[in-house]
C-alpha positions as a printed Julia matrix, in Angstrom:
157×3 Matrix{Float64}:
 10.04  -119.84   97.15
  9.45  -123.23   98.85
  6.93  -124.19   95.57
  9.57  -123.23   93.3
 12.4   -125.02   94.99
  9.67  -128.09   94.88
  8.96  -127.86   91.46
 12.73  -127.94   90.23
 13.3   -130.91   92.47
 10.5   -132.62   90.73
 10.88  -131.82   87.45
 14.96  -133.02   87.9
 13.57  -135.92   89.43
 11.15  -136.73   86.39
 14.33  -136.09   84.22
 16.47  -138.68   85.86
 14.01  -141.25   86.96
 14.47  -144.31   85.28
 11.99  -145.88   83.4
 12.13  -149.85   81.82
 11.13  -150.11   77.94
 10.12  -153.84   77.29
  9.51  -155.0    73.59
  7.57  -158.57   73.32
  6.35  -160.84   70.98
  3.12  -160.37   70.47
  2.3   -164.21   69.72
  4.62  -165.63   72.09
  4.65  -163.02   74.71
  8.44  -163.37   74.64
 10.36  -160.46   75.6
 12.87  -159.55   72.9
 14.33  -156.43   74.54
 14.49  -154.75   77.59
 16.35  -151.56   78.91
 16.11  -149.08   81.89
 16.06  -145.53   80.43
 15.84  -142.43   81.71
 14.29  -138.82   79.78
 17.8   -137.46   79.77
 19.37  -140.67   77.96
 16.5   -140.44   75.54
 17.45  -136.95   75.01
 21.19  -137.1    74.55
 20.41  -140.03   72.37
 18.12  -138.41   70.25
 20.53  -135.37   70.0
 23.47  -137.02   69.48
 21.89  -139.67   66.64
 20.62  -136.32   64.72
 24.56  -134.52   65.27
 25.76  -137.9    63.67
 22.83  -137.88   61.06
 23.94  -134.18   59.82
 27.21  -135.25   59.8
 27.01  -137.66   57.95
 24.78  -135.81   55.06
 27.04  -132.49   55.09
 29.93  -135.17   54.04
 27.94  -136.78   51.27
 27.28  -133.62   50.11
 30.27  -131.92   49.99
 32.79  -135.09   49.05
 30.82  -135.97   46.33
 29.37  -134.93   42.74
 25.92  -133.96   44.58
 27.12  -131.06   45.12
 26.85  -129.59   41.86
 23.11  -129.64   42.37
 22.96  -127.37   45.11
 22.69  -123.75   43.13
 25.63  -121.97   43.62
 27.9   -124.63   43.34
 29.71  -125.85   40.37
 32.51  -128.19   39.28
 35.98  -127.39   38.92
 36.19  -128.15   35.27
 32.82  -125.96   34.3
 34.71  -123.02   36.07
 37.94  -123.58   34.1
 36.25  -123.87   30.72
 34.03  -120.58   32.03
 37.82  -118.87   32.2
 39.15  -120.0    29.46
 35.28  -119.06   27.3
 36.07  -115.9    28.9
 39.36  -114.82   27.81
 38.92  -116.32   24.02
 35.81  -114.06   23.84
 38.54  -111.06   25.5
 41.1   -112.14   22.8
 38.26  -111.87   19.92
 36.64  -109.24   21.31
 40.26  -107.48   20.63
 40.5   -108.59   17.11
 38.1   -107.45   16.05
 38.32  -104.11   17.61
 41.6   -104.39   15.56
 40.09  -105.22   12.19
 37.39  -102.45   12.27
 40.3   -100.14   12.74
 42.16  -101.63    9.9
 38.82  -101.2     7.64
 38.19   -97.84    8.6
 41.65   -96.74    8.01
 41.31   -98.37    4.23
 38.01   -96.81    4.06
 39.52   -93.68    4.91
 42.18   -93.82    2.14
 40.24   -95.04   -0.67
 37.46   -92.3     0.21
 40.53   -89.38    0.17
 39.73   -88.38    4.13
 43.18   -88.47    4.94
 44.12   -86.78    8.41
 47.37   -84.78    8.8
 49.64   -86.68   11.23
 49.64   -84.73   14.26
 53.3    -84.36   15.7
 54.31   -84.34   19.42
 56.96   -82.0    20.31
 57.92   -84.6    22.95
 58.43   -87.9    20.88
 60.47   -85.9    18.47
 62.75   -84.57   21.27
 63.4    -88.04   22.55
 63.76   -89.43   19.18
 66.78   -86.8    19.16
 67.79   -87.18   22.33
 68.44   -91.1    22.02
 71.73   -92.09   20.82
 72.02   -94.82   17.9
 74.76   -96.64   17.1
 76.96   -95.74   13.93
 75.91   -97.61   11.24
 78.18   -98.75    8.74
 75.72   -99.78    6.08
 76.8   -100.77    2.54
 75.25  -101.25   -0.17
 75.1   -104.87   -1.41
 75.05  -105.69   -5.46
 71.78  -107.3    -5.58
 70.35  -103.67   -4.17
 72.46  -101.73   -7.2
 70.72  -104.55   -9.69
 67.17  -103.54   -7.91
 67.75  -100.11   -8.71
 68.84  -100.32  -12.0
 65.82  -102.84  -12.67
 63.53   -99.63  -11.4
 65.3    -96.41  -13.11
 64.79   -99.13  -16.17
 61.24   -99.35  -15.97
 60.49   -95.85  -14.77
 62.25   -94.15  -17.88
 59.91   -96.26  -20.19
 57.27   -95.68  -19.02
């Protein structure tokens, strides 16, 4: 126990002893710098310069353009033309669901393959059931001319 005690005390003596760094001109044998450090300043100076170092690189990264290298990333404008790519391919993608409809119910009536209209009980119920306003609906001159125009050209035909 006495060895272990010994070698704790040693090692925490290493760890705080202080040691003198001494930089000199080699020509002149000037000395230029001198400082008393210790292991543990060396340590906590080492560790905090690389803390500052990160820092300082995780800002530059993500405040600035550099970012948009990084995969994953991307800009705020190529996600908002993305969107808006996306819903105009939606909106086409819709038309033309519409027009192929539109063809194949032309097709269908030019080929004679003409479905019966299926009725629903229902939607004729509630057609019933809903109550419409009384129309008063006359009938203006320029519709008595139309007809007269078409009984006209029916009959000679």
């Amino acid at each position: 126990m006495t060895k272990k005690l010994k070698k704790a005390t040693r090692y925490k003596k290493a760890f705080i002893e202080k040691f003198r760094i001494i930089l000199l001109n080699e020509d002149s044998f000037e000395e230029v710098l001198s400082m008393r450090l210790s292991l543990l300043n060396v340590f906590v100076l080492l560790s905090f310069s690389s803390l500052i170092l990160m820092s300082f690189t995780a800002a530059l990264i993500v405040f600035t353009p550099i970012r948009e290298y990084i995969p994953g990333y991307s800009s705020g404008d190529l996600r908002a033309k993305s969107v808006d790519l996306a819903t105009k391919a939606d909106s086409l993608e819709q038309v033309i669901n519409y027009n192929n409809a539109y063809i194949n119910s032309i097709r269908k009536v030019l080929s004679g393959d003409l479905e019966y209209a299926k009725i629903n009980i229902d939607s004729i119920i509630k057609a019933e059931s809903e109550n419409l306003p009384d129309l008063k609906l006359e009938t203006t001159e320029a519709e008595l001319n139309l007809r007269e125009e078409l009984k006209e050209k029916t009959e000679s035909k």
